[in-house]
C-alpha positions in Angstrom: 94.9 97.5 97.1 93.0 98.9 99.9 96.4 98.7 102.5 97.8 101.0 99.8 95.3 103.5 99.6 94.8 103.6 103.0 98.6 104.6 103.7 98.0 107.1 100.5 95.1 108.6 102.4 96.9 108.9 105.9 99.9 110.2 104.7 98.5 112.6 102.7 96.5 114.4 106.1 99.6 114.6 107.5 101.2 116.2 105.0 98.2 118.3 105.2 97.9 119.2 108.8 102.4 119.5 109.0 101.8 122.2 106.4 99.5 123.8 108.0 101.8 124.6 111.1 104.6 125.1 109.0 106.2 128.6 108.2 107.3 127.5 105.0 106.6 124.3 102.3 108.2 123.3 99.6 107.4 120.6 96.9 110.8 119.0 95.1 110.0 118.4 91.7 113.3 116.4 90.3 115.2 117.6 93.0 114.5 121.6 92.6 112.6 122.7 95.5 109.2 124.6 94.6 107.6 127.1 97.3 104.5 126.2 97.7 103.6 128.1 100.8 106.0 131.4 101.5 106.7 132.3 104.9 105.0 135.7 105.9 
């Protein structure tokens, strides 16, 4: 429904924009952390 989508969409940005800031991200996939952006 369009309440769902909208949450979708807004909590996807901030995922977005928190990774951007962040020195590191990881992804869990079944509870096994994946690097998706290294620190540098």
């Amino acid at each position: 429904n369009q309440l769902g989508r909208l949450y979708r969409d807004l909590l996807g940005k901030s995922n977005q924009m928190l990774a951007q800031v962040a020195d590191e991200v990881y992804l869990m996939v079944a509870g096994l952390p994946v690097l998706i952006k290294p620190s540098k």
